[in-house]
VOGU-3710 file (C-alpha; in Angstrom, 3 decimals, decimal comma):
1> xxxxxxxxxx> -133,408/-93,489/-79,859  -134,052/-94,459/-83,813  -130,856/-93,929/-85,674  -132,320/-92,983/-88,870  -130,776/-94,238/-92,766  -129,785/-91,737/-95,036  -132,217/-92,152/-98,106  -130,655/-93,569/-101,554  -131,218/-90,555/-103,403  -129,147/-88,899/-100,861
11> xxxxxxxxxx> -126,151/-91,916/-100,798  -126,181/-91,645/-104,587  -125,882/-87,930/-104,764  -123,014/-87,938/-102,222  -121,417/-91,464/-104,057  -121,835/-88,796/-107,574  -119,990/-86,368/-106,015  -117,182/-88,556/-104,661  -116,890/-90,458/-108,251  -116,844/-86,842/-110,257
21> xxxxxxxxxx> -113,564/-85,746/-107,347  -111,602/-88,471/-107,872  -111,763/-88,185/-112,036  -110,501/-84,694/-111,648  -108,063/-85,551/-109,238  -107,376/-88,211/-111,961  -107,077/-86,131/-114,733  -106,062/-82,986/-113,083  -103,070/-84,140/-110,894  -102,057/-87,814/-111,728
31> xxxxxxxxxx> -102,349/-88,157/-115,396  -99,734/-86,185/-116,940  -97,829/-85,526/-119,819  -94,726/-87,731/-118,500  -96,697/-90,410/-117,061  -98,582/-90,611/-120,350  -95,388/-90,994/-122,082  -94,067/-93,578/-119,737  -96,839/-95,408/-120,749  -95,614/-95,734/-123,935
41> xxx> -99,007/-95,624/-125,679  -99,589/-96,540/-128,947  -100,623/-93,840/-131,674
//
C-alpha cells in the first residue's frame, strides 16, 4: 500500500497556520509589559 505525500500547498497552509499561533502566543502571553521593561529598551 502507497503511502501518499501531503501536497505543498497543503504543508504550507498548515506551516501558515502554525507560524500565525506561535506570534499570538508571542504577543498574547509572553511579551508583556514587565518583560518589556526588563528589557530595558531604549526609547
Amino acid at each position: 500500500m502507497k503511502e501518499e505525500k501531503p501536497s505543498e500547498e497543503y504543508i504550507l497552509d498548515k506551516s501558515t497556520q502554525m507560524h500565525d499561533l506561535a506570534k499570538r502566543i508571542f504577543f498574547e502571553n509572553t511579551l508583556k509589559e514587565e518583560l518589556i521593561q526588563k528589557l530595558e529598551p531604549e526609547v
